[in-house]
Backbone as ProteinMPNN parsed JSONL, in Angstrom:
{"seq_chain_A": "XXXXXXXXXXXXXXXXXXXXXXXXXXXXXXXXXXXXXXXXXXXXXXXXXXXXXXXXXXXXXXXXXXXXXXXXXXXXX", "coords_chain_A": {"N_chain_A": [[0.854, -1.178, 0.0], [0.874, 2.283, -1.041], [1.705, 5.335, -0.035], [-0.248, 6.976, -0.442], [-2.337, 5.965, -0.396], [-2.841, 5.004, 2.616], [-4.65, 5.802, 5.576], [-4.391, 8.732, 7.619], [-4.214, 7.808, 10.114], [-2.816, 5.806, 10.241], [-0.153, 6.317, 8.809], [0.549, 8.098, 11.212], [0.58, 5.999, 12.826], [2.66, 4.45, 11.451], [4.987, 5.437, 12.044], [5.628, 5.656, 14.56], [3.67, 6.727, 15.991], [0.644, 6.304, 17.7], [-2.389, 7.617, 18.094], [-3.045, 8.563, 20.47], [-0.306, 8.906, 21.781], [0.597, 11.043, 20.228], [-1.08, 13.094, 20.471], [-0.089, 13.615, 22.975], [2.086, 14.525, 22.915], [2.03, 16.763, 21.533], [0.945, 18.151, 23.557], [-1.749, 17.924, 23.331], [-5.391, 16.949, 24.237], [-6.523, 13.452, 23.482], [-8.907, 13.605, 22.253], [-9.461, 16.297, 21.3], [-6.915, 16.165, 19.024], [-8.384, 13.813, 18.12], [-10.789, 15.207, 16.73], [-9.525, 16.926, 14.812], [-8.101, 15.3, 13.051], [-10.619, 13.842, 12.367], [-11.505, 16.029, 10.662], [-13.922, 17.653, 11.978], [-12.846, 19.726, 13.613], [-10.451, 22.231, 12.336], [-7.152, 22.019, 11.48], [-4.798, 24.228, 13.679], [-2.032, 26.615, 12.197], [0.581, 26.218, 13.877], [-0.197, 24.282, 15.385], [-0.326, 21.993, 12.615], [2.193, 22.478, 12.349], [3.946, 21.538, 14.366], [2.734, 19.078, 14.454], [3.584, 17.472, 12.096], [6.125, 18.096, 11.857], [6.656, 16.475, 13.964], [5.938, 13.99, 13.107], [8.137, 13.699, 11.327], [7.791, 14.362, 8.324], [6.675, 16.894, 5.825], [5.406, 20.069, 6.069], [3.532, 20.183, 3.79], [3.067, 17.694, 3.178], [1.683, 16.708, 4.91], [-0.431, 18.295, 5.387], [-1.747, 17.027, 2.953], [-3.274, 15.158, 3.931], [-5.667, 16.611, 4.784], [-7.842, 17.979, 3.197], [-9.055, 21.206, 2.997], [-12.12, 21.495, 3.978], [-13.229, 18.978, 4.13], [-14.537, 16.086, 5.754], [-13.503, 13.069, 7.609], [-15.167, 11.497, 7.061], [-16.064, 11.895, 4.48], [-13.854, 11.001, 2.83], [-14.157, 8.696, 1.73], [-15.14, 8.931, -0.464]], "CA_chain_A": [[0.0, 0.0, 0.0], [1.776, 3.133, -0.647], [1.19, 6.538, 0.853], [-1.508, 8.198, -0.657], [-3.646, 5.394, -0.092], [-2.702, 4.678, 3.572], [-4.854, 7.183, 6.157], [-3.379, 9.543, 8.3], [-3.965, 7.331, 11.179], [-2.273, 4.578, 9.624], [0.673, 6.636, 8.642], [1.097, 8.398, 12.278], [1.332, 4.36, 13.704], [3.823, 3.453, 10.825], [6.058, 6.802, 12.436], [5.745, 5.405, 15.937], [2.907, 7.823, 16.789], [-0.634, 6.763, 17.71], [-2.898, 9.015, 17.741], [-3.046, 9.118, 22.307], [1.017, 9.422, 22.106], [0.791, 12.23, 19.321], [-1.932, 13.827, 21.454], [0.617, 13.806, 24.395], [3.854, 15.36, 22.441], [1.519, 18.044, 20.936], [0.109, 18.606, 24.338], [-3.785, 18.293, 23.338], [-6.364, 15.814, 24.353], [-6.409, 12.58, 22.452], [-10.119, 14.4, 22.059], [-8.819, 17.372, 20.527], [-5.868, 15.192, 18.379], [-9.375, 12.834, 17.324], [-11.209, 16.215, 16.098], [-8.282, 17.631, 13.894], [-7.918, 14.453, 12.507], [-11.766, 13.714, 11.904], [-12.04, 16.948, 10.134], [-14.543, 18.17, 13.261], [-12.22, 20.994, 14.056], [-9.192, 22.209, 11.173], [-5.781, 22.243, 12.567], [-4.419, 25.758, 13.13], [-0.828, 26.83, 12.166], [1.019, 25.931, 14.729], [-0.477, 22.652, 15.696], [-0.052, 21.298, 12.218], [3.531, 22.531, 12.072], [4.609, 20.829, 15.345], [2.273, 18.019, 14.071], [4.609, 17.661, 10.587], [7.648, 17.878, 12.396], [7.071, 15.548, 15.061], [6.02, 12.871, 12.131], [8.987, 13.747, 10.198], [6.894, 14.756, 7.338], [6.662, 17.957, 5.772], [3.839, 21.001, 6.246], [2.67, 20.064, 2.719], [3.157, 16.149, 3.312], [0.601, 16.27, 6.544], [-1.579, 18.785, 4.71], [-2.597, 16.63, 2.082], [-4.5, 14.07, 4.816], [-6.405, 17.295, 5.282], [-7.987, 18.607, 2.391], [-10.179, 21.694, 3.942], [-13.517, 21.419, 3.564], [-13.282, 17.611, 4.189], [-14.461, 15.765, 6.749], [-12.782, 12.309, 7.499], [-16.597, 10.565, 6.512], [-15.875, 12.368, 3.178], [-12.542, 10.936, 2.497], [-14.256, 7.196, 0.673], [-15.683, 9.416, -1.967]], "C_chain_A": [[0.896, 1.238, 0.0], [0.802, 4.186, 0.164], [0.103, 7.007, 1.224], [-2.505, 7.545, -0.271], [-3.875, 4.995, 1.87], [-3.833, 6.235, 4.275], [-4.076, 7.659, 6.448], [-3.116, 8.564, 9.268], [-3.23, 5.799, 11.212], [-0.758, 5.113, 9.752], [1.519, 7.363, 9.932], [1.123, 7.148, 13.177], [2.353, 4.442, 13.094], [5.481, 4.21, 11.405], [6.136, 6.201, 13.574], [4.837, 6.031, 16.916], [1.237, 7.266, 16.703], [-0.953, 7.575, 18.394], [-2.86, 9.883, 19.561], [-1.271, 9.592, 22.586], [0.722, 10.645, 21.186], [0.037, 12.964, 20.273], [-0.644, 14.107, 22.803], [1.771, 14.641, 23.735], [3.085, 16.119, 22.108], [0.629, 18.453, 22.099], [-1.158, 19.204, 24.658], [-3.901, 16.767, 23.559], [-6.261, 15.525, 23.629], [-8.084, 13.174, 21.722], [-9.972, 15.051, 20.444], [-8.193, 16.836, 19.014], [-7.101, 14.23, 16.983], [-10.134, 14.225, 16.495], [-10.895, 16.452, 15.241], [-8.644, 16.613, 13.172], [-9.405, 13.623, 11.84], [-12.305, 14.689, 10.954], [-13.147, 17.746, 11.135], [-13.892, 19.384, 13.114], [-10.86, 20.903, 12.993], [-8.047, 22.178, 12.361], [-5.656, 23.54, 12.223], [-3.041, 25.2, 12.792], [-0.272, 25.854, 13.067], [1.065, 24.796, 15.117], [0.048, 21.768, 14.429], [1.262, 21.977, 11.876], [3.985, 21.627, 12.906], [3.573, 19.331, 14.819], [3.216, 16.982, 12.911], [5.554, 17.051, 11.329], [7.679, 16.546, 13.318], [6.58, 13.751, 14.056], [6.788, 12.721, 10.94], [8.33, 13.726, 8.567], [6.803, 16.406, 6.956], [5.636, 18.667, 5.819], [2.766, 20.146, 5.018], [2.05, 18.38, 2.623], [1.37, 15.981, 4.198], [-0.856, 17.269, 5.494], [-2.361, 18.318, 3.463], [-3.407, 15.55, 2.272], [-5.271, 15.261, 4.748], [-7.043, 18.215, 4.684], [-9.18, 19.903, 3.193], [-11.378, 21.606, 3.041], [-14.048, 19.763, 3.571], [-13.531, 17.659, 5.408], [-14.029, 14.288, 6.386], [-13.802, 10.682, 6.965], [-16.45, 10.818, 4.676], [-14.731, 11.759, 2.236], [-12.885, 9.387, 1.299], [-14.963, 7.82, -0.488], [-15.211, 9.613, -2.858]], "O_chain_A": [[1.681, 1.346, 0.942], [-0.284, 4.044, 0.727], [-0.436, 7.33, 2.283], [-3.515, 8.098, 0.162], [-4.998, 4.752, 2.314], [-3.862, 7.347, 3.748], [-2.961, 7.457, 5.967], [-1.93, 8.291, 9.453], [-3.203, 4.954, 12.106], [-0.042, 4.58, 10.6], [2.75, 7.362, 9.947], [1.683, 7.253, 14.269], [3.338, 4.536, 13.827], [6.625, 3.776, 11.27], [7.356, 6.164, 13.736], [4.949, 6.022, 18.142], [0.546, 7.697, 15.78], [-0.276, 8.24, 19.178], [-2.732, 11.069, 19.865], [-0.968, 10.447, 23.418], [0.569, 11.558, 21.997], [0.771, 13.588, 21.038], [-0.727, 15.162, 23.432], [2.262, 15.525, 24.436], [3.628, 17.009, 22.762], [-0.403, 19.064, 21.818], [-1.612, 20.078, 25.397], [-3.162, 15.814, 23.316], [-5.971, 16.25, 22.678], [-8.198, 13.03, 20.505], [-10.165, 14.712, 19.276], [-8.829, 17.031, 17.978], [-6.958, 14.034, 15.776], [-9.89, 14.118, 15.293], [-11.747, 16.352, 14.358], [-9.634, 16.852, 12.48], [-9.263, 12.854, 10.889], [-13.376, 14.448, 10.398], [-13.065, 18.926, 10.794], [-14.468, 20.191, 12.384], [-10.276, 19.838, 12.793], [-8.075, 22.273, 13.589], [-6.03, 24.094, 11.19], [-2.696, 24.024, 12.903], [-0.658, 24.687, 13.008], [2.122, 24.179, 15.254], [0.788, 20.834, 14.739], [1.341, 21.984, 10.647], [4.542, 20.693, 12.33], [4.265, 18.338, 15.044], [3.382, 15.78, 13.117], [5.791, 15.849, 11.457], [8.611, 15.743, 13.341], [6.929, 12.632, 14.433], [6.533, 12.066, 9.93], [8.643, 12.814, 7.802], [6.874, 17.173, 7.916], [4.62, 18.006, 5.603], [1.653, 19.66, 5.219], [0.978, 17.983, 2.166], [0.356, 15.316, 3.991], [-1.93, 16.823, 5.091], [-3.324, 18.913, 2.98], [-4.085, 14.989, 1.411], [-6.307, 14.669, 4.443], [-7.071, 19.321, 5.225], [-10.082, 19.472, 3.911], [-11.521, 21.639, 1.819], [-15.118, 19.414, 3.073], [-13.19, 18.541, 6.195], [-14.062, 13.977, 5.196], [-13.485, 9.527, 6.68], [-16.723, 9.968, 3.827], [-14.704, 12.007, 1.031], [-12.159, 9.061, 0.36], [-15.329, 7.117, -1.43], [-15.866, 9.964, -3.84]]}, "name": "protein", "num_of_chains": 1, "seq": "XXXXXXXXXXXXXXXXXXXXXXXXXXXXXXXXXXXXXXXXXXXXXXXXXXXXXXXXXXXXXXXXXXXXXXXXXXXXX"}
């Protein structure tokens, strides 16, 4: 399976990061962490920079799990 087809939450295990440890290094609720990542709430700046970085991935890399205007129900269409 390569990349594009893998989720996000697939691709932050294959890094070493589920989603309750990522929630803990980016110091938000696994809540919060589940939101972002559901499309629920966008990531701001900031969050998905230190988000990027801490999955060795680049801004643009992480931003293309996150098309805006998507939600993560939207994503099998």
């Amino acid at each position: 399976m390569d990349g594009a087809s893998m989720s996000f939450r697939a691709i932050a295990r294959a890094h070493g990061w589920p989603l309750i440890r990522l929630a803990d290094e980016l110091g938000m609720s696994p809540t919060m962490v589940s939101n972002r990542v559901r499309g629920v709430v966008p990531w701001t700046l900031p969050e998905a920079v230190q988000a990027s970085k801490t999955l060795g991935m680049t801004l643009a890399e992480f931003a293309a799990y996150f098309p805006e205007g998507r939600k993560e129900a939207d994503y099998d269409k």
